[in-house]
Phi, psi and omega in degrees: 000115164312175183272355169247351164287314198284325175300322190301256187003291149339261167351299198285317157356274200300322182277003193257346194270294186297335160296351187253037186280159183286166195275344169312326210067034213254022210257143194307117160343121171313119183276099176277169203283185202263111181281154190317139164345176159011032137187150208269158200283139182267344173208175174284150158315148188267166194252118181308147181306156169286163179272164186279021166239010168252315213243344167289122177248152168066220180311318192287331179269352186264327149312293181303316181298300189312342191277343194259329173304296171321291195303321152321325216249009150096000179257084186288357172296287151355278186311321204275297183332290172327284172331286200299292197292335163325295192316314193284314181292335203209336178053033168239118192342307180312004186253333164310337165308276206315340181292279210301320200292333195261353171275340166291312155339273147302356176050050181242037185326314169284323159305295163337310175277354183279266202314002137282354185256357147295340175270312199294310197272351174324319191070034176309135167276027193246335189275130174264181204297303172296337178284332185277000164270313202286293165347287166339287175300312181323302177293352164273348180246345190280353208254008175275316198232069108210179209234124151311164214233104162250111172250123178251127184241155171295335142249140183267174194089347168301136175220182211256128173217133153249151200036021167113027198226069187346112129260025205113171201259160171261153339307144168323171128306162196244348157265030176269136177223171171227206182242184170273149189150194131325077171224174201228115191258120179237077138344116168208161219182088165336106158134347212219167201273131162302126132334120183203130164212150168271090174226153184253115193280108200223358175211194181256000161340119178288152190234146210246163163208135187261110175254125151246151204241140162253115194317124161294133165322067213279061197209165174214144146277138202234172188203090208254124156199143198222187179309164159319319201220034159262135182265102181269127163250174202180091167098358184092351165276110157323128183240308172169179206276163177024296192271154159205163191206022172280167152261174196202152174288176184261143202158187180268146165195197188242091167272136153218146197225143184206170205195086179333114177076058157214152178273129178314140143287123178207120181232171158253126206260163126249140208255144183227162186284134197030061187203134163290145147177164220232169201186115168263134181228171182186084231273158175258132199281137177253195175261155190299336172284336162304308186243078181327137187285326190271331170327288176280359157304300158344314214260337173299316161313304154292319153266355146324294178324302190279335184276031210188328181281321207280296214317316194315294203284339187281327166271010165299113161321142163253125186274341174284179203249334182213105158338118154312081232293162190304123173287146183351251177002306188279328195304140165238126203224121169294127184227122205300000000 
């Protein structure tokens, strides 16, 4: 056994020592000593809170017996269910003792520790001085076999989960920690691409994560291909022969391909956001009445024209001080 195993060992000593207040808070009245001769005591003993099984009413007391029950009998999850919902129903701090107790358990120890330090700051008068000694130590030992959590992100308002578990918006608390191990850090942000990493806790080291989140793209690439002297259109625009190549916004939109003595192709695409994707067309020979000829002599013409306009302005010297930026057709756009 290494020296971070015998420590883990340890720990778990002490957290299993410091848990073993009954989950009631049920604890014998402090007894004060016996005082010295001739002299008198300056205050009264102070009186421990009555327990939570004289002061839980209705549902809420009725969650805690099921809760304690489960939990003799070894289902600390259950129990753990129970326990919360009493808390929520009754608002008494003390049952976040019983939480941590069943999250220590379950060897989920950054959880176990939000929920003592949810006990320590109620400033509850039901919690006494010794049960907030016992707390104390429990989170000094619970907080060895785990590490704090720092997330920084490149935009703000973003937020944070680990394993499915919310924590907040960045910057972090500066008491959020997690336990060792495995876990999957998720950054998200409306408008932005999710974030996800996989890291591994192996000491009580603080462990830092860098998120950059990337605006989503509402925009795709398309990939059209047909014969050499097929004519693609999109949207009702002539685009070019055979080939075709762009982006488009993501949305629905309209390809068609046509051919003199061929049956028009005409489908509906979907366009997806930062995503490729291709269309093979393979047009069916009609009877010559189908696709009037001079139509597509027309439609041909027109993209010559515009295609002989693009050739024109790209070898034309430009002469203005600020460019036009490229059209759809021309934009080369890197898409993740």
């Amino acid at each position: 056994m290494n020296n971070r195993h015998r420590a883990a060992a340890l720990v778990l000593l002490l957290l299993a020592s410091s848990a073993r207040r009954s989950l009631s808070q049920e604890n014998e009245p402090v007894k004060a000593p016996t005082d010295p001769p001739n002299v008198v005591p300056t205050a009264a003993p102070v009186a421990e809170p009555r327990p939570l099984s004289e002061t839980l009413q209705g549902e809420a007391k009725r969650d805690y017996e099921q809760g304690r029950l489960l939990y003799e009998n070894g289902d600390y999850a259950g129990a753990l269910l129970h326990f919360e919902s009493a808390r929520r129903l009754s608002a008494d701090a003390r049952l976040s003792w019983n939480a941590a107790v069943c999250h220590r358990a379950l060897h989920q120890y950054a959880k176990a520790i939000k929920a003592m330090r949810h006990y320590l700051t109620s400033n509850s008068s039901l919690v006494s001085p010794s049960a907030r000694a016992s707390a104390r130590n429990f989170m000094l030992a619970a907080e060895q076999l785990t590490t704090r959590l720092e997330v920084s992100a490149n935009v703000a308002g973003a937020r944070v989960y680990a394993d499915g578990d919310d924590l907040g918006i960045v910057p972090l608390s500066p008491d959020t920690r997690v336990d060792w191990g495995d876990h999957q850090i998720a950054v998200e942000k409306a408008g932005y691409e999710d974030y996800g990493q996989i890291v591994s806790v192996t000491s009580s080291a603080v462990l830092r994560v860098v998120a950059v989140l990337r605006p989503v793209v509402h925009e795709g690439r398309i990939v059209v291909r047909a014969r050499s002297g097929d004519l693609i259109a999109l949207d009702g625009q002539p685009k070019s022969w055979g080939t075709w190549e762009g982006v488009l916004p993501s949305g629905v939109h309209t390809l068609q391909v046509t051919a003199p003595g061929f049956r028009a192709h005409t489908r509906q695409i979907v366009v997806a956001d930062a995503q490729t994707r291709g269309f093979d067309v393979q047009l069916e020979r009609a009877p010559k009445s189908v696709v009037p000829t001079w139509l597509w002599l027309t439609s041909s013409a027109v993209v010559a024209a515009g295609l002989a306009t693009a050739g024109y302005l790209m070898l034309k010297p430009d002469e203005r001080k600020n460019p036009v930026p490229n059209t759809l057709g021309m934009t080369q756009l890197g898409l993740r």
